[in-house]
C-alpha positions in Angstrom: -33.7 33.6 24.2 -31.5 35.9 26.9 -28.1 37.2 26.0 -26.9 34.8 29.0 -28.9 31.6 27.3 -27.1 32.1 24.0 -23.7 32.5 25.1 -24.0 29.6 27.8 -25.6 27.1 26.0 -28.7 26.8 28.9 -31.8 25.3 28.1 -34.8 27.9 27.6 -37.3 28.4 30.1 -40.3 27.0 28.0 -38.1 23.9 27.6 -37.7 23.6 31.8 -41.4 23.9 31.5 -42.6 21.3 29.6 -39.8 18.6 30.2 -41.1 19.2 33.7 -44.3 18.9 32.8 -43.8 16.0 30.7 -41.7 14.1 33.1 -44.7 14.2 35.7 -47.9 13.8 33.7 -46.5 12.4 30.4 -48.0 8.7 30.9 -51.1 10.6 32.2 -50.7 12.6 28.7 -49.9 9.4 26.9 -53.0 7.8 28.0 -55.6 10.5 27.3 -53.6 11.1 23.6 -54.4 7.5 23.2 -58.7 7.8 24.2 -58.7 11.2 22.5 -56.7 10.1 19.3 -55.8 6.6 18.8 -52.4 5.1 19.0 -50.8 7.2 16.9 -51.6 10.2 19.4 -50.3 7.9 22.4 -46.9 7.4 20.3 -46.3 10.7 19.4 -46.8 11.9 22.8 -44.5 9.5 24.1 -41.9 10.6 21.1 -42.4 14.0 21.7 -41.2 13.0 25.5 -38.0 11.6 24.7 -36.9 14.5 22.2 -37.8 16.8 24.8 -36.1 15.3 27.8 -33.0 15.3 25.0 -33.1 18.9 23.6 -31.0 21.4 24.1 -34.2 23.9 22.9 -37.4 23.6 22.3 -37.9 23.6 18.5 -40.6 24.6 16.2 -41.9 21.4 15.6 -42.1 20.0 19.5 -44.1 23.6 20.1 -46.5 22.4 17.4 -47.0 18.9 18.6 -47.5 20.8 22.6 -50.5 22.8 20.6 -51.7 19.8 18.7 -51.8 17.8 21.9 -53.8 20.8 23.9 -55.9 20.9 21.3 -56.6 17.1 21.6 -57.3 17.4 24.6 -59.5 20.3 25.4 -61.5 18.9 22.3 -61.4 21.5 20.1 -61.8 19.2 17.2 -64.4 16.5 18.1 -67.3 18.2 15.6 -65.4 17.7 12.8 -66.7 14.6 11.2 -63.3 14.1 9.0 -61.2 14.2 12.0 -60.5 11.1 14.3 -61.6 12.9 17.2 -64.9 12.9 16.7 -65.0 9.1 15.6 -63.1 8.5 19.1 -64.9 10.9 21.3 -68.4 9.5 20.1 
């Protein structure tokens, strides 16, 4: 965070980032979350939305969820037999 974000109260670039991003592909998001992951992926993309479009900052835990949902989606868990992913993607 830059001296001027701290002392102005301005949201973060990263945060610009993804609430843009989120605000045009979020459904888009939404829907692969949901044929990657199930309905729980779907809803916490869709939570994960609304916090961000809220946030002052991006906080630990919505950067997680970002990398949990990139990860989703570029499949990096579908041989995992334990993981829903691979139940889904088969």
């Amino acid at each position: 965070m830059t001296y001027h974000q701290t002392f102005t109260k301005q949201p973060c670039q990263n945060l610009k980032q993804v609430r843009g991003f989120l605000r045009d592909y979020g459904t888009a998001l939404a829907m692969a979350a949901y044929k990657l992951g199930g309905p729980t992926a779907s809803a916490r993309v869709f939570l994960l939305c609304e916090a961000v479009r809220h946030a002052r900052q991006l906080t630990r835990a919505q950067s997680r969820q970002s990398v949990g949902f990139h990860r989703l989606l570029t499949l990096e868990h579908v041989n995992d037999p334990d993981r829903t992913e691979s139940d889904l993607f088969a």
